[in-house]
Backbone as CSV, one residue per row, in Angstrom:
resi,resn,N_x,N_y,N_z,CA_x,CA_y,CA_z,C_x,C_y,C_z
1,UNK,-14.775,9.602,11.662,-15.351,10.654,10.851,-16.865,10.709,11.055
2,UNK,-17.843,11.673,11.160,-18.844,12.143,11.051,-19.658,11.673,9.635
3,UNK,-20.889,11.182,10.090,-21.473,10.771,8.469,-21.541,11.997,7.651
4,UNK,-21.841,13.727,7.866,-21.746,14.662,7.168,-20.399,14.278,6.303
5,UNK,-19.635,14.232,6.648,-18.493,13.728,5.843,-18.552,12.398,4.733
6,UNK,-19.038,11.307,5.064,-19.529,10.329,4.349,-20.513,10.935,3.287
7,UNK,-21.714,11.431,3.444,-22.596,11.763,3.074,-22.089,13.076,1.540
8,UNK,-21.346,13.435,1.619,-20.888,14.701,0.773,-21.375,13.843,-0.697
9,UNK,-22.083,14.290,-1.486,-21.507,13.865,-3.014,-20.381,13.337,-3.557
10,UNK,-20.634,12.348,-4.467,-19.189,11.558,-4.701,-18.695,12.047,-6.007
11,UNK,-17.401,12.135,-6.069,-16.851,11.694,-7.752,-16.634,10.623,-7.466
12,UNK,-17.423,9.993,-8.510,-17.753,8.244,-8.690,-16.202,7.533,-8.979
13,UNK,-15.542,8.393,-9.933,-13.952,7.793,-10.366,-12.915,8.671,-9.937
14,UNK,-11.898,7.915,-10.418,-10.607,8.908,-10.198,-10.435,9.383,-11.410
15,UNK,-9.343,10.655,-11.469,-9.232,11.316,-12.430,-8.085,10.422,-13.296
16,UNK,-8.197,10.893,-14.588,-7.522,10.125,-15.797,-5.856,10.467,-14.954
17,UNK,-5.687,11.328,-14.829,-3.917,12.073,-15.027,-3.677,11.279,-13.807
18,UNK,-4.267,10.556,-12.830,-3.994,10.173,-11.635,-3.540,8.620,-11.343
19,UNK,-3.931,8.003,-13.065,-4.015,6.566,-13.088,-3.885,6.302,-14.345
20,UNK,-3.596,4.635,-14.870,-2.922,4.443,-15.412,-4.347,3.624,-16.272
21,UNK,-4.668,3.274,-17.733,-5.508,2.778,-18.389,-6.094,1.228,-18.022
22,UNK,-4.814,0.546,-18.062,-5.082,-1.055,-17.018,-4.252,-1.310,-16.274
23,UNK,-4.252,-2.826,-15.280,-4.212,-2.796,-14.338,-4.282,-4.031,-13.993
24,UNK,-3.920,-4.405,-13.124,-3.731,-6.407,-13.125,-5.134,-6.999,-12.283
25,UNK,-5.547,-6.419,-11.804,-6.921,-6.603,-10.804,-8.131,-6.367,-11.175
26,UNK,-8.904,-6.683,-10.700,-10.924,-7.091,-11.137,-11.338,-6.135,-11.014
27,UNK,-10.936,-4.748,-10.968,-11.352,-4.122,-10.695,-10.504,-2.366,-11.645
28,UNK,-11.144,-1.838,-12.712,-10.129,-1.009,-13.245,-9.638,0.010,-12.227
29,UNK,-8.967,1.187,-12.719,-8.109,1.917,-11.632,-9.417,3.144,-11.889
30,UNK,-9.923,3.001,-12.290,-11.142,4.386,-12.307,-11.757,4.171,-11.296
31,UNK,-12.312,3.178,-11.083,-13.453,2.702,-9.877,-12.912,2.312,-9.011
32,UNK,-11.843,1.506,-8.497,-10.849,1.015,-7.549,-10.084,2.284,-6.755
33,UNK,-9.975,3.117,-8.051,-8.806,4.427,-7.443,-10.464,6.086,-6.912
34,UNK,-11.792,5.331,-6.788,-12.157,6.480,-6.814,-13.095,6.746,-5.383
35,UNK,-13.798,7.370,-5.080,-14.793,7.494,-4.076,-15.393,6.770,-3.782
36,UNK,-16.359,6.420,-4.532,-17.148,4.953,-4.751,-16.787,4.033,-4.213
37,UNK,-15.536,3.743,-4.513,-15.277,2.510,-3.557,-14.367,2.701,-2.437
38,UNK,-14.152,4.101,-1.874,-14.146,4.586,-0.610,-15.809,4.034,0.384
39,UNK,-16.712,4.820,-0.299,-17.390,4.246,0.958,-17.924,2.666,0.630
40,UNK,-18.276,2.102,-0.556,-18.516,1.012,-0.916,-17.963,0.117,-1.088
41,UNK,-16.572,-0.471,-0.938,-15.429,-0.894,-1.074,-15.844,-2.866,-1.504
42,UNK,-15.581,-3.474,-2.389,-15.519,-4.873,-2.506,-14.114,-5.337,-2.686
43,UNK,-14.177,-6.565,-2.339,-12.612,-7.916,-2.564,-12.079,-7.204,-3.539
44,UNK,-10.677,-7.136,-3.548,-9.851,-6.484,-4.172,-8.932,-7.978,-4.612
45,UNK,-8.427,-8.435,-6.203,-8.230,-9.530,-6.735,-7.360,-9.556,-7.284
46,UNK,-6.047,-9.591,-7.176,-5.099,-9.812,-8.027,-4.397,-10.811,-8.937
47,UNK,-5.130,-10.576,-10.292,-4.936,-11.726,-11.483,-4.105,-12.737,-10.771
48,UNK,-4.760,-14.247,-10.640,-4.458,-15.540,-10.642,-4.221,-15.828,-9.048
49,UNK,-3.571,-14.482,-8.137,-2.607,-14.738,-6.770,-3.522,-15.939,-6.268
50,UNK,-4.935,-15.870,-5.951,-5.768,-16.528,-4.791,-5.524,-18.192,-5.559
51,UNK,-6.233,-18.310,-7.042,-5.968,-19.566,-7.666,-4.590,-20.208,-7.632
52,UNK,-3.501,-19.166,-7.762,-2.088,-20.391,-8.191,-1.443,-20.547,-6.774
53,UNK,-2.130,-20.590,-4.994,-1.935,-20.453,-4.283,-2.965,-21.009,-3.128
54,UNK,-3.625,-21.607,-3.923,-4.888,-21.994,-3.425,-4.500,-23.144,-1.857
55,UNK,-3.758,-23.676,-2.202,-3.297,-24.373,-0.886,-2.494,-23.971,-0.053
56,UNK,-1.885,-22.544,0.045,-1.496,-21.634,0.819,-2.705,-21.265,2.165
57,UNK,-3.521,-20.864,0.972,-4.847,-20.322,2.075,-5.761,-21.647,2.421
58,UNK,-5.769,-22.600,1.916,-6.302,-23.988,2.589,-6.181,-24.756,4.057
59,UNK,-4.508,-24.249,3.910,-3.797,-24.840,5.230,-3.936,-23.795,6.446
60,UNK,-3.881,-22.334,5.631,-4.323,-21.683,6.854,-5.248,-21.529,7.516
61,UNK,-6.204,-21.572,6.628,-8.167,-21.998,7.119,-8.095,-22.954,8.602
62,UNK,-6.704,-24.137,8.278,-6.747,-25.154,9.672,-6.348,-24.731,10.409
63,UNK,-5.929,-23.737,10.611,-5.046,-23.090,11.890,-5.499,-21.953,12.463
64,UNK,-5.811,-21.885,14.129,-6.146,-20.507,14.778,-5.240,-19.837,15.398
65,UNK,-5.848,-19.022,15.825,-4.491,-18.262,15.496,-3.597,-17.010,14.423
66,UNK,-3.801,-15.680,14.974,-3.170,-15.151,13.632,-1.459,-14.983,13.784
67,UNK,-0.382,-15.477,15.109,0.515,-15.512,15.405,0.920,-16.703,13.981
68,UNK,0.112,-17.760,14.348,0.440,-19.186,13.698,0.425,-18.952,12.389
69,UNK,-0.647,-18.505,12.059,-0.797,-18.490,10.456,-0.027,-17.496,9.473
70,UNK,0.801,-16.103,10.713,1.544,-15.946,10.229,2.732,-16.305,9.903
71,UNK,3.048,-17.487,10.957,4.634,-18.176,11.040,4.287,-19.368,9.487
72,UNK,3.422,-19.669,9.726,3.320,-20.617,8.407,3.071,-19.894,6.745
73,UNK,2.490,-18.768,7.034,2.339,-17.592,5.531,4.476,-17.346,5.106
74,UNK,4.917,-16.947,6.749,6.316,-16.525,5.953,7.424,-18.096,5.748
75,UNK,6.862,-19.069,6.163,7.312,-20.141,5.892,7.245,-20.688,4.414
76,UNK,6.042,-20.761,3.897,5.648,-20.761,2.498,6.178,-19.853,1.840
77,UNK,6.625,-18.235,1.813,7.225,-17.184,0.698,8.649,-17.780,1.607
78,UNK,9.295,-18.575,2.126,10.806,-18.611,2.572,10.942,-19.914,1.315
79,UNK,9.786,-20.846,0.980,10.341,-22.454,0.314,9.569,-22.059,-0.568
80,UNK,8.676,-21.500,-1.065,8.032,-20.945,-2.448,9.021,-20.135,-3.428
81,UNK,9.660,-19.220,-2.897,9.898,-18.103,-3.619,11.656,-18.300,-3.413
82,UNK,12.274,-19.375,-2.560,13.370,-19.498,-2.538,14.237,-18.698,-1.814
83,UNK,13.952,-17.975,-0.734,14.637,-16.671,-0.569,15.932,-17.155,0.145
84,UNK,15.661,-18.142,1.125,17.177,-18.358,1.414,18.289,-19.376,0.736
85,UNK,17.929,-19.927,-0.446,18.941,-20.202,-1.434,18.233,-19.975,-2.638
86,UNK,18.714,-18.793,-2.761,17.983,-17.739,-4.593,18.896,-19.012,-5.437
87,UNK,19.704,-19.521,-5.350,20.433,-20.105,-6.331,19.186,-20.950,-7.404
88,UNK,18.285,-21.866,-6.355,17.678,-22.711,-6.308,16.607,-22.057,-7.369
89,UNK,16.607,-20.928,-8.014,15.382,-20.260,-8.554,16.668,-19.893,-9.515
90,UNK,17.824,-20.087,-9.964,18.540,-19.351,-11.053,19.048,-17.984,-10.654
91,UNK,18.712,-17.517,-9.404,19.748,-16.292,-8.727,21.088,-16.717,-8.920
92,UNK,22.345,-15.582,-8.682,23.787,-15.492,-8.555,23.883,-15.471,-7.484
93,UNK,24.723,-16.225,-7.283,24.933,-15.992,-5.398,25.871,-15.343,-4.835
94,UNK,26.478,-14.939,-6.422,27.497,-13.711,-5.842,27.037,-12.367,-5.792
95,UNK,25.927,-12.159,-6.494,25.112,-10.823,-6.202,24.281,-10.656,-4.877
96,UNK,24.380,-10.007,-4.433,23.991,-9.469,-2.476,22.212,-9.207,-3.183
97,UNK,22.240,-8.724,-4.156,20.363,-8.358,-4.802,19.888,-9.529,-4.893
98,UNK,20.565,-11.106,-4.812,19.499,-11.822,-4.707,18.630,-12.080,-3.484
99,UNK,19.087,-11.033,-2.143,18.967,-11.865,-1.107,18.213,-10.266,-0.887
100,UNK,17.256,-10.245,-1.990,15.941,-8.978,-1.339,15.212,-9.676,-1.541
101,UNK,14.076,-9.174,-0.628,12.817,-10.363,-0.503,11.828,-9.219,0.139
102,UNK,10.814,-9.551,-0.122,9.415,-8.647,0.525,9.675,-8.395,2.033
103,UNK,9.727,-9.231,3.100,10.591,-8.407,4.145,11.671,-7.320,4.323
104,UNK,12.666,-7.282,3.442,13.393,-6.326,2.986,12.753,-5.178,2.186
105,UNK,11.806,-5.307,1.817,11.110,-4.369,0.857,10.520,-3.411,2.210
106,UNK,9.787,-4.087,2.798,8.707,-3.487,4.070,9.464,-3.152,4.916
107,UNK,10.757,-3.530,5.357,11.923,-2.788,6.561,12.227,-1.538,5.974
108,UNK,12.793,-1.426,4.711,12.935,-0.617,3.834,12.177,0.729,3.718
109,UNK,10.678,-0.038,3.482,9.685,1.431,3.775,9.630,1.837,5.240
110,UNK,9.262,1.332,5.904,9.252,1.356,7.169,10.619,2.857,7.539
111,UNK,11.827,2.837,7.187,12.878,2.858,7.314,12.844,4.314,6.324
112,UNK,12.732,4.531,5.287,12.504,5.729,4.478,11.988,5.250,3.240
113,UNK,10.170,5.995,3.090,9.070,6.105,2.268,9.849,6.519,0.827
114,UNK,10.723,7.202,1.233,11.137,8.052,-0.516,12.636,6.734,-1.018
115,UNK,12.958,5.652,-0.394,14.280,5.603,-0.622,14.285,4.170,-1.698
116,UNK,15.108,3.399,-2.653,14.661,2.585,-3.353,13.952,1.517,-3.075
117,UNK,13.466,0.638,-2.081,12.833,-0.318,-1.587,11.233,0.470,-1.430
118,UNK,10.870,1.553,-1.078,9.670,2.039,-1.553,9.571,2.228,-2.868
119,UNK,10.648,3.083,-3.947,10.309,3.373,-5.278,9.440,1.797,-5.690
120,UNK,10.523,1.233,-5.270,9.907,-0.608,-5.805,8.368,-1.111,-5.026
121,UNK,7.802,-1.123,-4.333,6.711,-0.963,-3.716,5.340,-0.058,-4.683
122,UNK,5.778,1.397,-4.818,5.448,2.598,-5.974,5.093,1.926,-6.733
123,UNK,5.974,1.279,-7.611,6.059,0.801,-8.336,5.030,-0.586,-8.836
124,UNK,5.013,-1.029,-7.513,3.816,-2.536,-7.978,2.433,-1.784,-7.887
125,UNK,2.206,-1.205,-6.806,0.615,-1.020,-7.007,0.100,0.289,-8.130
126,UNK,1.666,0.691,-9.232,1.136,1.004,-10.407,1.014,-0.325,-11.101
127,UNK,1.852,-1.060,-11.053,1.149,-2.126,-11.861,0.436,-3.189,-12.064
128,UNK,-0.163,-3.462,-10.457,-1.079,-4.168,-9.896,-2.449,-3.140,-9.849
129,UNK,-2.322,-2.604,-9.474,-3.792,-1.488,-8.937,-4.387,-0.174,-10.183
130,UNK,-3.074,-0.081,-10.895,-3.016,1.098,-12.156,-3.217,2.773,-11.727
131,UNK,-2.503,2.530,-10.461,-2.447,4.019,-9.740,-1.504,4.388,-9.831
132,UNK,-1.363,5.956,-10.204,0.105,6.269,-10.384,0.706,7.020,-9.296
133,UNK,1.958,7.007,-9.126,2.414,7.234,-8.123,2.839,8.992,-8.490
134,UNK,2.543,10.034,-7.584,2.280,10.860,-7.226,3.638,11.931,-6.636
135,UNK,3.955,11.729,-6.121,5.463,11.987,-5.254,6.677,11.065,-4.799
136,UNK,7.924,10.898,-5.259,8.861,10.337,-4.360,10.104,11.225,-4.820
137,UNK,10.030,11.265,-3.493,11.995,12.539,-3.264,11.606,14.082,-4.307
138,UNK,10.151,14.249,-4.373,9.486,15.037,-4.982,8.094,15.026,-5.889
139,UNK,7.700,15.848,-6.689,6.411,15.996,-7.292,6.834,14.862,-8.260
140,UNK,5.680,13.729,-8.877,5.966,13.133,-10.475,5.011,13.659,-11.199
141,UNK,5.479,13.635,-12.418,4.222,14.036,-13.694,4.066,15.315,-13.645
142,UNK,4.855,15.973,-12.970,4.541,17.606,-12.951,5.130,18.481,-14.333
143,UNK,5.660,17.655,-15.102,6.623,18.532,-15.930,8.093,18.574,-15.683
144,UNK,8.234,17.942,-14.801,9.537,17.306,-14.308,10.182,15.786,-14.897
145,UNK,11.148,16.012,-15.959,11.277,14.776,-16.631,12.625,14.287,-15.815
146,UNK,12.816,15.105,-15.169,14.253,14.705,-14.423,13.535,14.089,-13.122
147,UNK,12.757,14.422,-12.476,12.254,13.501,-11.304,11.826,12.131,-11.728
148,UNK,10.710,12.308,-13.202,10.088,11.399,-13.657,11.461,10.172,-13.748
149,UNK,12.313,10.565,-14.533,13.321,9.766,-14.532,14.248,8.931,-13.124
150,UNK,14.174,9.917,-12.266,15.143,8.834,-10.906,14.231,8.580,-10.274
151,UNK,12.712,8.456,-10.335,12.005,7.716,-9.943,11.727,6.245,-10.642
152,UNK,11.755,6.557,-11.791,11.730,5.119,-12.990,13.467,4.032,-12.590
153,UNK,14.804,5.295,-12.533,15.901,4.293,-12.443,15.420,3.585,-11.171
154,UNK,15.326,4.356,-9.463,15.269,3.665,-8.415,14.580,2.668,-8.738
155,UNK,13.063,2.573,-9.028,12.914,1.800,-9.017,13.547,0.176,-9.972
156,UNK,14.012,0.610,-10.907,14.350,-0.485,-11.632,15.754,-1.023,-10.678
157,UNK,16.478,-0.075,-10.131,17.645,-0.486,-9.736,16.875,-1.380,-8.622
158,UNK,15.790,-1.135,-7.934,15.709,-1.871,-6.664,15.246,-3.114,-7.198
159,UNK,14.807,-3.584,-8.035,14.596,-4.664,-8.880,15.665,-5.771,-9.671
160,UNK,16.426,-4.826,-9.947,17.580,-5.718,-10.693,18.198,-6.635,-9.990
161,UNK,18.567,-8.075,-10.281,19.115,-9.172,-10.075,18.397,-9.779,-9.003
162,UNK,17.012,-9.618,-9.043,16.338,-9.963,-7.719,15.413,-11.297,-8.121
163,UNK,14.681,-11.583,-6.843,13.719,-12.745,-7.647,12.311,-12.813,-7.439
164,UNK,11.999,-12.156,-8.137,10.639,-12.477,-8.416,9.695,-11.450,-7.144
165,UNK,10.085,-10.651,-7.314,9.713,-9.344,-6.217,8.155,-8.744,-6.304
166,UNK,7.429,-8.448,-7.228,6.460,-8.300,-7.867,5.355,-9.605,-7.027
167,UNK,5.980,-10.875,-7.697,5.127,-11.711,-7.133,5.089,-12.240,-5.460
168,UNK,6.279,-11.811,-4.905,6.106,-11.683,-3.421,5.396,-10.650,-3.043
169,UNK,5.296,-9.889,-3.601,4.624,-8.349,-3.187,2.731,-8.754,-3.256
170,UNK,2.807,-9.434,-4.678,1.329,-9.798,-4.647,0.307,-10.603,-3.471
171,UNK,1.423,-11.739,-2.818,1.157,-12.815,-2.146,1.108,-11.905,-0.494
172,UNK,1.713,-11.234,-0.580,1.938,-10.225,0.892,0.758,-9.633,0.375
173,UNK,0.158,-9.086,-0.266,-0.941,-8.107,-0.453,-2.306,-9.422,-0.177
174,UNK,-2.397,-10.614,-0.676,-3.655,-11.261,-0.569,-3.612,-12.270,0.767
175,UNK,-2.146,-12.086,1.461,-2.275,-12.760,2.369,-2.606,-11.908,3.660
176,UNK,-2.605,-10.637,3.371,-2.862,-8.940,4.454,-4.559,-9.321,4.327
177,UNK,-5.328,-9.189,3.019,-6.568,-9.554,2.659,-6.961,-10.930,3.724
178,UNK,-6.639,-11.311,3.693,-7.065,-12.708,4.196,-7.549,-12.796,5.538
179,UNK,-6.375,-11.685,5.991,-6.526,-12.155,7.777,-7.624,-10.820,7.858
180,UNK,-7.320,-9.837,7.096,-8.405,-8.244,7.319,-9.814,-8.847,7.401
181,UNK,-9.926,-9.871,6.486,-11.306,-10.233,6.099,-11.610,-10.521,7.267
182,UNK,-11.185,-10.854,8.030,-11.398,-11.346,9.725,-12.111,-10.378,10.320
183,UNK,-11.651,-9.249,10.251,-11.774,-7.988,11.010,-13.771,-7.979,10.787
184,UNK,-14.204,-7.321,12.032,-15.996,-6.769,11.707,-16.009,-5.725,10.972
185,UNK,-15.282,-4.804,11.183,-14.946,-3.776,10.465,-14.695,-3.734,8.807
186,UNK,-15.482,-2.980,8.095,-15.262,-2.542,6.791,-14.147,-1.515,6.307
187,UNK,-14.054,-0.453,7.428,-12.660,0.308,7.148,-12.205,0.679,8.836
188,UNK,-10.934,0.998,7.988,-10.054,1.697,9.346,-10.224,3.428,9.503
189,UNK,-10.298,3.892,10.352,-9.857,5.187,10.422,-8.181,5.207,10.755
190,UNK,-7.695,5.786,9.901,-6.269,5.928,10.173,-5.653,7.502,10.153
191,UNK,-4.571,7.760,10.710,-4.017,9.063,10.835,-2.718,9.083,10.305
192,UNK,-2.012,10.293,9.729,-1.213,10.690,8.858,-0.567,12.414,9.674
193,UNK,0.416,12.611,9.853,1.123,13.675,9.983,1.389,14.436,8.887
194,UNK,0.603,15.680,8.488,1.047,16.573,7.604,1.177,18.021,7.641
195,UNK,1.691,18.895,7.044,1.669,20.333,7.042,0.505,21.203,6.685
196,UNK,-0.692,20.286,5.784,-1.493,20.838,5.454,-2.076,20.039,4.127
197,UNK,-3.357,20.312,3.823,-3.662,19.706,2.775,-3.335,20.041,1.509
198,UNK,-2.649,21.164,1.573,-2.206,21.874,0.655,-0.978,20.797,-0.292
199,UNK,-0.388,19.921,0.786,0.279,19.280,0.349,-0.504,18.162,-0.675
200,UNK,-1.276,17.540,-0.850,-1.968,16.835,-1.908,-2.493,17.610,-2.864
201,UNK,-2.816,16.394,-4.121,-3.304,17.213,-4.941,-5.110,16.672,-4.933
202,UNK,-5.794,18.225,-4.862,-7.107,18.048,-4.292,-8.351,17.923,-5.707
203,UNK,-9.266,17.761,-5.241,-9.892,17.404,-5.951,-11.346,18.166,-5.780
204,UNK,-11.645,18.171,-4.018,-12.925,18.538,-4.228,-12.545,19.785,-2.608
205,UNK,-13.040,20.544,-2.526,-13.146,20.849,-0.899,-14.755,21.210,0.300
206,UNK,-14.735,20.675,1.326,-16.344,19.819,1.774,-16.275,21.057,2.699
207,UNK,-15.317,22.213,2.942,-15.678,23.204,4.120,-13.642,23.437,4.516
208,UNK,-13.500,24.288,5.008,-12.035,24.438,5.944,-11.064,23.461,5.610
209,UNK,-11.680,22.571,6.467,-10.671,21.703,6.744,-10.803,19.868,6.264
210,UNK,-11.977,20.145,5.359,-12.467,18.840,4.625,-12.415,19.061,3.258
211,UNK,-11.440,17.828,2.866,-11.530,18.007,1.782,-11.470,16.478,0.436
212,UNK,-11.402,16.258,-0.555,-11.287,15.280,-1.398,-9.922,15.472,-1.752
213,UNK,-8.999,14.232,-1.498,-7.613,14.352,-2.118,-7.393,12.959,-2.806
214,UNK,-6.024,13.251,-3.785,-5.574,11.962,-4.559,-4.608,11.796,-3.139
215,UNK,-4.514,10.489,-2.599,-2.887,10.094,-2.131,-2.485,9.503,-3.202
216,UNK,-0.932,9.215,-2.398,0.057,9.342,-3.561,-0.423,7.089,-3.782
217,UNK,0.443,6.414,-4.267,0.537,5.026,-4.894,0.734,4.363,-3.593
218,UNK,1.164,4.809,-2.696,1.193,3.762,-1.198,1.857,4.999,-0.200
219,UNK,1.301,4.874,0.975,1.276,6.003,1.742,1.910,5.310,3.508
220,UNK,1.640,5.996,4.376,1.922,5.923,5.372,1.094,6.280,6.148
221,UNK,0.513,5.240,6.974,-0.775,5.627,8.035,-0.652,5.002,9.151
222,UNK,-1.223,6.009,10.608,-1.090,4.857,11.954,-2.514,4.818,12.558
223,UNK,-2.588,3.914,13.173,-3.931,4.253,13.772,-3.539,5.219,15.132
224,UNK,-2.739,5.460,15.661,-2.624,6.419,16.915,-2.475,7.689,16.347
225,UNK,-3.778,8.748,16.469,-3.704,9.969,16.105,-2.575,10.929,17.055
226,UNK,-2.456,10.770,17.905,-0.960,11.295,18.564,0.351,11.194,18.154
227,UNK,0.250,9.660,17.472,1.579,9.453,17.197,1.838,10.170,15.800
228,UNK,0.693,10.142,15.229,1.139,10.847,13.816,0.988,12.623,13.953
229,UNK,0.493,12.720,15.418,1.004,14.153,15.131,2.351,14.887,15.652
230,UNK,3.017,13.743,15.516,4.295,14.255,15.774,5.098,14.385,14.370
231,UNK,4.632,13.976,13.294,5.433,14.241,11.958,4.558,15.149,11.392
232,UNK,4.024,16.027,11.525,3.171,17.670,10.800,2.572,18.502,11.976
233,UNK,2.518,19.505,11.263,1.665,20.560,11.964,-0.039,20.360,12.395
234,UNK,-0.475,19.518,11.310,-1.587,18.931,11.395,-2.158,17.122,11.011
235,UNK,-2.827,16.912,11.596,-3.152,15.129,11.493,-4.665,15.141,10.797
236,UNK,-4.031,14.154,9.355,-4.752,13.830,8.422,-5.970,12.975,8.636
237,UNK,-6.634,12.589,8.770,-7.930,11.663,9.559,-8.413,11.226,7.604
238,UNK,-8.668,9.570,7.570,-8.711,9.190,6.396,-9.943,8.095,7.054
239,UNK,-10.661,7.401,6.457,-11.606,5.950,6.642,-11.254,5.446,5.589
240,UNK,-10.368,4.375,5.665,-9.495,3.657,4.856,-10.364,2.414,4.742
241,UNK,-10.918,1.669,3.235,-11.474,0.537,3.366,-10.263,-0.393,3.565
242,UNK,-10.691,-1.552,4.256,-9.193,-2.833,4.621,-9.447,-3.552,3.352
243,UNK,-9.677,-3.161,2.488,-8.901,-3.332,1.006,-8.201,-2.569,0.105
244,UNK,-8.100,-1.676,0.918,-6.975,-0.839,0.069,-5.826,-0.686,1.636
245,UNK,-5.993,-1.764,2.085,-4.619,-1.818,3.238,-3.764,-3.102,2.376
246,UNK,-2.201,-2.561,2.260,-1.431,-3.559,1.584,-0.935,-3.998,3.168
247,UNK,-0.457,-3.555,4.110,0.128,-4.201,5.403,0.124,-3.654,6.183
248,UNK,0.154,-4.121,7.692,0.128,-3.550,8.978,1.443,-3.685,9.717
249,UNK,2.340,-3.305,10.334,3.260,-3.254,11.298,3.056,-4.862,11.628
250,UNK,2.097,-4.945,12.681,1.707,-6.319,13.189,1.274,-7.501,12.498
251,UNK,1.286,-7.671,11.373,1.056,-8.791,10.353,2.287,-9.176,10.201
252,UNK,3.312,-9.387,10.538,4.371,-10.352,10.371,5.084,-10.179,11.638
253,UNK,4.611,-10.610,12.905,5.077,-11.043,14.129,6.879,-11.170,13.771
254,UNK,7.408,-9.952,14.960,9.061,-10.167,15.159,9.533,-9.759,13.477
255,UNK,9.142,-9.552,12.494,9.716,-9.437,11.171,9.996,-7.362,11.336
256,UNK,8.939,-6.575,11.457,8.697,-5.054,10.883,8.595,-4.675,12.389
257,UNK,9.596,-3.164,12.054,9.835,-2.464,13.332,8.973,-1.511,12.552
258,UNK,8.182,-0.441,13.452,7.698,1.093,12.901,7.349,1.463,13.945
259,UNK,6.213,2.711,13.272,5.339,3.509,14.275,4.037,3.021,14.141
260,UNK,3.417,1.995,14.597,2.457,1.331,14.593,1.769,1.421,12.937
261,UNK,2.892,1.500,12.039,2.473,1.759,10.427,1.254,0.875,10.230
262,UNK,0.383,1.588,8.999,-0.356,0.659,8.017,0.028,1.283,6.698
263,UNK,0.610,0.517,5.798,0.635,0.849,4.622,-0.690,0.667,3.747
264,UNK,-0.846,1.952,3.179,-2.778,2.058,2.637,-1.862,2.908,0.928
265,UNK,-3.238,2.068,0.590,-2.958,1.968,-1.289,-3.649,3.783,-1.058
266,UNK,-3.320,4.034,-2.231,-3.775,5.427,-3.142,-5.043,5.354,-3.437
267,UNK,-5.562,6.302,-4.318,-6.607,6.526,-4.854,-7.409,7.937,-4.305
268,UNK,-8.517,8.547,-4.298,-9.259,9.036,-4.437,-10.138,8.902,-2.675
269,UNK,-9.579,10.111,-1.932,-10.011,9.978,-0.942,-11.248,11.039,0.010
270,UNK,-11.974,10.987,0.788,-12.543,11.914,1.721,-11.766,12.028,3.035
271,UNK,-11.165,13.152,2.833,-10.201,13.112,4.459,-10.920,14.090,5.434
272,UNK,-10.331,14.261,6.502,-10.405,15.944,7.328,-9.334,16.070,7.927
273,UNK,-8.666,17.617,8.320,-7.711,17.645,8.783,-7.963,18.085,10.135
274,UNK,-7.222,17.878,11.318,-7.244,18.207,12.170,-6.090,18.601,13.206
275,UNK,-6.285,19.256,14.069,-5.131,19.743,14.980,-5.051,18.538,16.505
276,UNK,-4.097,18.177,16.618,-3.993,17.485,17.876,-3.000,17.981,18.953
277,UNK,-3.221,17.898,20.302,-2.494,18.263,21.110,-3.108,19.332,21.839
């Protein structure tokens, strides 16, 4: 993006109808979900994860390597969180829902954005981040109590008889943080396939084809602007801070098939749209 674009006047927050009052992180959903910390972006903290885990990220500090440190991150959520004998945590082992786990969550999105393993995803970074989620399998909050509703069951159904999903979700989010922090880079430019901006709900507009939008609670982004212009008429161009990235395709070596995905949190954005090809 062009600094004219950076440079535009900010709305400092996000709007009330867009977010939720609190929020599990250091940061409320006004200022977290708004412009401001588009271009200014700080550590993003999710109540207790870094402290009750502290020797998670100790052991990885000893190791180079981000192949390694990922084989040892999904080693720890496999004997932490119990996933291959849920029994061992008070799961049924006759229920098939004990055997979802944050890999299953992320194949899931990967696989279809609108289908229950995203609702459940939706779902945490409203209640981790206090952003509300925006669209799934249609508009939410529109006056639609019937959407509002099979967005609330999916998600609960993708939850039920499971273990402890929320807090794998958290540990995948500060262990994405960890290795980003690596990066020189402060944000990503990432690309999005859409029909138009028309499709978000906007906020500000900077000229044509620039404009301020809410995304929705967790989105879909690649870094290959080609590849995403094969799902719209036009390709979304975003500068995503790598703290509002929950995961990358390539952060769990051999685990996530996609289209070179990054899953990027919501909030309060400066985009431009553009034509490719």
């Amino acid at each position: 993006m062009t600094d004219d674009i950076r440079a535009a006047p900010p709305q400092p927050t996000l709007p009330a109808w867009a977010r939720l009052p609190i929020n599990r992180c250091n940061l409320p959903p006004a200022i977290l979900g708004g412009l401001s910390f588009q271009d200014d972006p700080v550590p993003l903290r999710l109540d207790g994860v870094f402290p009750f885990h502290a020797g998670l990220f100790a052991m990885l500090d000893a190791i180079d390597g981000a192949p390694a440190r990922a084989e040892r991150f999904m080693d720890y959520m496999t004997v932490h969180f119990c996933l291959e004998t849920p029994e061992d945590a008070g799961g049924e082992t006759r229920r098939h829902r004990t055997r979802a786990d944050y890999a299953r969550l992320l194949r899931g999105w990967f696989f279809d954005a609108d289908g229950r393993e995203a609702a459940v995803i939706k779902g945490w970074v409203e209640s981790r981040f206090g952003l509300l989620t925006r669209f799934h399998k249609g508009l939410l909050r529109a006056g639609d109590d019937a959407a509002d509703a099979r967005f609330a069951a999916e998600r609960a159904q993708g939850i039920y008889g499971t273990h402890a999903l929320d807090a794998q979700l958290d540990l995948l989010y500060a262990y994405a943080q960890y290795e980003l922090a690596r990066l020189p880079e402060t944000h990503l430019v990432l690309y999005r396939g859409v029909n138009g901006i028309a499709d978000f709900d906007i906020l500000d507009r900077h000229g044509p084809r620039e404009a301020t939008v809410v995304l929705n609670a967790m989105n879909s982004f690649t870094r290959d602007p080609e590849r995403a212009s094969e799902f719209g008429d036009h390709v979304l161009e975003a500068r995503v801070p790598r703290e509002k990235v929950f995961c990358t395709q390539d952060l769990l070596p051999g685990r996530l098939k996609g289209e070179n995905e990054v899953m990027v949190i919501g909030g309060a954005y400066r985009v431009r749209l553009r034509y490719w090809g």
